[in-house]
Every structure is written in C-alpha cells, then in structure tokens.
N, C-alpha and C positions, 0 to 999 in steps of 0.2 A: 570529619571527612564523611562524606552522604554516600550512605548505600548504595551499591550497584542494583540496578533496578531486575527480578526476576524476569526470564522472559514468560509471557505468554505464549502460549501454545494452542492450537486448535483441538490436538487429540492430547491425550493423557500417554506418556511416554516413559515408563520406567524401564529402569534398569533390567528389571527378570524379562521383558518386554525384549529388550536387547540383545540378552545373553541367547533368551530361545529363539530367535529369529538368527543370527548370527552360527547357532550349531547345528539348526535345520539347514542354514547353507552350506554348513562346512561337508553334514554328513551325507547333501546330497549331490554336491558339486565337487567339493574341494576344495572352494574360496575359503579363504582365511578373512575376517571382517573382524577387525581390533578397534579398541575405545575411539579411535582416532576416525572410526569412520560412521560414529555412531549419528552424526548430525548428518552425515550422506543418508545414512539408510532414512532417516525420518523424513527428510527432503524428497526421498524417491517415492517415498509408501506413502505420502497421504493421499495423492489422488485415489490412490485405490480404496484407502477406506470412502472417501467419497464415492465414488461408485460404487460402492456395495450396501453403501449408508451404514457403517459398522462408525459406531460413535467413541472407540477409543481403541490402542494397539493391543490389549489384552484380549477386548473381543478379537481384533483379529487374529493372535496365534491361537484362540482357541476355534476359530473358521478352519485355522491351518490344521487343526487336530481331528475334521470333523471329516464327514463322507465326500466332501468336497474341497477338500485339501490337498489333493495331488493337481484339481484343474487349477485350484489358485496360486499352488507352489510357481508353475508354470510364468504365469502371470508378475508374480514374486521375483521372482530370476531376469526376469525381461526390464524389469524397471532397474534392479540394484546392478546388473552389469554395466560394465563403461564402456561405451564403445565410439573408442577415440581412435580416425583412421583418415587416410587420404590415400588418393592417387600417386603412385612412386612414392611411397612415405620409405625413409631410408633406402637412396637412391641407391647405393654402391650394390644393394644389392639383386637389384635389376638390371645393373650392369656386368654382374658376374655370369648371373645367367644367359645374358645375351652375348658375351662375351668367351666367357669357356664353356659355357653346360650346353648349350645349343648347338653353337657349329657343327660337333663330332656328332649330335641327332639328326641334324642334317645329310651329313655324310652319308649315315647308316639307312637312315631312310631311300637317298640316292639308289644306296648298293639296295637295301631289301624292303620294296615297297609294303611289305608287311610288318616291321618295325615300328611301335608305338610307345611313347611316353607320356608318362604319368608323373601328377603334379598334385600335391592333398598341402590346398590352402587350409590348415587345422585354428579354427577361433577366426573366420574371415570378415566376422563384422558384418557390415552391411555392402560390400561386395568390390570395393575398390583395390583392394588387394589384389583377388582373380583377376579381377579383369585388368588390372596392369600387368598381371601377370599373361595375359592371354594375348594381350596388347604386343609384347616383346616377344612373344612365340610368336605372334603371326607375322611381324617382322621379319624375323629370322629365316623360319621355316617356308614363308611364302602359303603356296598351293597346300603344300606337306602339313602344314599345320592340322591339316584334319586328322591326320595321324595322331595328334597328342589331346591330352582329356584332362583338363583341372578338376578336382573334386575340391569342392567349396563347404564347409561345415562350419555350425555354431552353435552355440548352447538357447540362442533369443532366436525365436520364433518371426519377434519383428522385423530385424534387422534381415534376416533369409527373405522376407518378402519385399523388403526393399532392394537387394541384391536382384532377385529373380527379374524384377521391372528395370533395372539396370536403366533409372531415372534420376539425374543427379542435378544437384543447383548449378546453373550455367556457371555462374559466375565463380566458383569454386575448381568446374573442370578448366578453367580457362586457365585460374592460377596454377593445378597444380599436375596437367594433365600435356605433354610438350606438343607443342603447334602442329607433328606431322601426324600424331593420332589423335587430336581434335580434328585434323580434316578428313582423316580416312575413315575412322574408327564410333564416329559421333555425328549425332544430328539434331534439330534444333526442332524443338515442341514448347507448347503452348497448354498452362496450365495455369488458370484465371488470372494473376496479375502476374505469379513468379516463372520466370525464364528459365526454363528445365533444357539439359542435351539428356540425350538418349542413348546410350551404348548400340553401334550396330549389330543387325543379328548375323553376320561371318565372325565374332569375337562370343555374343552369348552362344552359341550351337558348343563353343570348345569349355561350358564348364556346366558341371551340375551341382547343384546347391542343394544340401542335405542338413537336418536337424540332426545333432549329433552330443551328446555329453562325455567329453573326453575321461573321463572315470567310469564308466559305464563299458558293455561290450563294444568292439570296433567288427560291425556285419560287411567292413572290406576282403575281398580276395584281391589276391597277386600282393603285389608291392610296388613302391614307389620311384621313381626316379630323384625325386626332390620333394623334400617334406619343407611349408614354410609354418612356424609357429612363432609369430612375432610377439613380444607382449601381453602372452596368455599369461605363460609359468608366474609370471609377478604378483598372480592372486592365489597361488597354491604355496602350501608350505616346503622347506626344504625335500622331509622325505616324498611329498607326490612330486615336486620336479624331478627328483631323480630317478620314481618309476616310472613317469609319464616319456623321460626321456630316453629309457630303456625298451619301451615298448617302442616309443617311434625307431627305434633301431633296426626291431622285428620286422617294420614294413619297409624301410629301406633298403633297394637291391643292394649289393657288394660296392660300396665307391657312392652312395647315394650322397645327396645333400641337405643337411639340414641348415636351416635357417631361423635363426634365434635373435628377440630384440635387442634394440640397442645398452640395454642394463641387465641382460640374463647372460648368464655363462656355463658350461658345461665342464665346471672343473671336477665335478666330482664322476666323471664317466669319461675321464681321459682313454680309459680302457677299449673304448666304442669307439669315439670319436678322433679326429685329429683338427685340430683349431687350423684354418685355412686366411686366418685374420678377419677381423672386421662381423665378427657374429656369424661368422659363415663357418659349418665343422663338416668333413666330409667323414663316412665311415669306415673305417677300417677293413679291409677285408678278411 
C-alpha cells in the first residue's frame, strides 16, 4: 500500500506554534480554537507572515511576544475571526421585532415625544445585521425612528469599516434583502466592474458602529431595550457564555430582549431569562 504523500507547506507549522497562538486567543478574547481548527488558523495567517516577511509561525509568535505584539494581535483577531452573516439572516427574528417589540415603541413615542429605544447589535460583523435591524425599525416607527439608536460592535476592525460604508455586493442585497427596502432603503453605485447597493443615509444616521471586545470593559451607560448576540457565544467556552450572558442582563431594561443564534441557548440562566421560543429570551423582571 503507497504512502500517503506529506503535505508541503510554505511556513513551518508546529504544534507549540498552535498551542501559543490558540491561548493568546483564548486569553485575549475568549475564543476557544481546538485541534480541529488548527488547519483554519494556518489558512488565515499565512498572508500575514507574507506581509511582514516573517519566514515561519515561530518567528511569528515570537513578533507576537515582542514591542509590537499588541499592534499585530489586532491584525491576528481580524484574520481568525469568521464572519459569516447576511441581511435578515434568521428571519423570525425580525419579525418578532417588528411585530411585538415595536408597535407598543411606537405607541409610547406617540404619547411621549421624548421616548427613546435602544438596540446593542453585540459581534455585528460587517453591518448587515444593524442595518436590517434599522431597516424594520424604520418601518415600523416611520418619522419616529429617529427616536431609536442601534449601537453596532465587533471585535475586527475590518469588518466595522465595511459596516460604516454600508456598501454591499448588489447581487447578494437583491437575494437576501426583501424588494420594499431594496427600494426605499438602497441605491445603486458603481465600483470598477462589481455592482455595489448602498445602504441609504435615513437607515445609517440610526446606528453607530464601535470596536468593542466583549470580555473587556463595556464604556456603555443606560441600558438596552433589545440585546442582539447571534452566533458569537459558539466561539467562547461554556463558563464565558454564561458570564457573557449575565452581564448582557445587567444592560437590559426590566422585560428587555435578548436574542441568541440559532444553536446557542440560555439553559443555564433560566434564572434571568424566560425562553420566548425560537432563540428569542425575554428578562425577567
């Protein structure tokens, strides 16, 4: 029987390579990064050694070790995060807010022109989240909408400056963005050969995008009306789900709403939460 053939590799990739790259994340982030995703991180990092010209991953955890290791960490985090997202991604739950959480905002806005809601997109990605979010609020709310304010966070640097320009591939908004806020909401720009829409600015003025590390301090005051955190917790270990999800409790007013992906659950903070169905928990008052 013939040998399976070694692969070849550009950089030199060991194991100790692995483990410290993998605990520098853990301890600076929270991700958890197991054997299983050790062929991701090599995939993610080699452009970088090419751009620094660092000719194998030892010299580079030892870059990461040096006076210039907190600016390449940076750098480091932006490549190994995943940031897999779309417009309305897990519909039901842009229908619950356009459905029960808005209306009675509306109302109150009605009665007290001074009435505002707040909305903390937590791990927003690269911005299609807010702004579907901002998209059903202005729906709803109409005029009123200026009343309510998304705060938009993420741990990649990149992905916030793709949000901010609220510049997406046409042919993606078309598929996954519904016809009445591709006409209201979008406009059509021209960018060398590929077909970009544009998020209008009556939708960007209602959200602000912030760099934020969710295991780090949170420099918010007030609290929330509605926390969404879709698909983060899947890269933190059991115990930081469960403080991560204790703290978002802290900012949600009395009745707030949180919103969790479609494979996260909050079984062990039944105490906080009440399961509303479908990834949706409201808090307990």
């Amino acid at each position: 029987m013939p040998k399976m053939a070694t692969k070849v590799r550009e950089f030199e990739w060991r194991d100790e390579d692995f483990h410290f790259l993998a605990a520098l994340l853990h301890e600076k982030t929270g991700i958890v990064l197991n054997e299983k995703k050790k062929e991701m991180m090599y995939g993610r990092l080699v452009r970088r050694l090419r751009v620094l010209n660092i000719t194998s991953f030892s010299d580079y955890c030892e870059h990461l070790k040096g006076s210039s290791g907190n600016v390449e960490l940076g750098f480091t985090l932006n490549a190994i995060t995943t940031n897999t997202t779309n417009f309305f991604r897990e519909g039901h739950h842009f229908d619950y807010l356009r459905d029960k959480i808005l209306p009675p905002v509306r109302e109150k806005i009605n009665e007290n022109p001074q009435h505002h809601f707040r909305i903390w997109s937590a791990g927003c990605s690269s911005g299609q989240e807010p702004y579907s979010i901002a998209m059903v609020m202005h729906k709803v709310l109409g005029k009123n909408a200026q009343n309510s304010k998304i705060l938009a966070t993420d741990l990649d640097s990149n992905v916030l400056d793709k949000g901010k320009s609220g510049k997406y591939d046409a042919k993606l908004c078309k598929e996954t963005i519904p016809r009445v806020f591709l006409a209201t909401h979008t406009k059509k720009i021209r960018n060398g050969k590929n077909n970009e829409l544009e998020i209008s600015e009556d939708i960007k003025k209602l959200i602000s995008f912030r760099k934020l590390n969710l295991l780090h301090d949170w420099p918010m005051t007030g609290s929330f009306d509605a926390i969404f955190c879709r698909n983060v917790m899947i890269y933190f270990d059991k115990a930081t789900q469960d403080h991560l999800v204790r703290r978002y409790a802290e900012y949600l007013k009395p009745g707030g709403i949180l919103y969790v992906g479609h494979s996260e659950s909050l079984l062990n903070v039944s105490d906080i939460f009440k399961c509303l169905g479908k990834t949706i928990y409201r808090k307990i008052l």
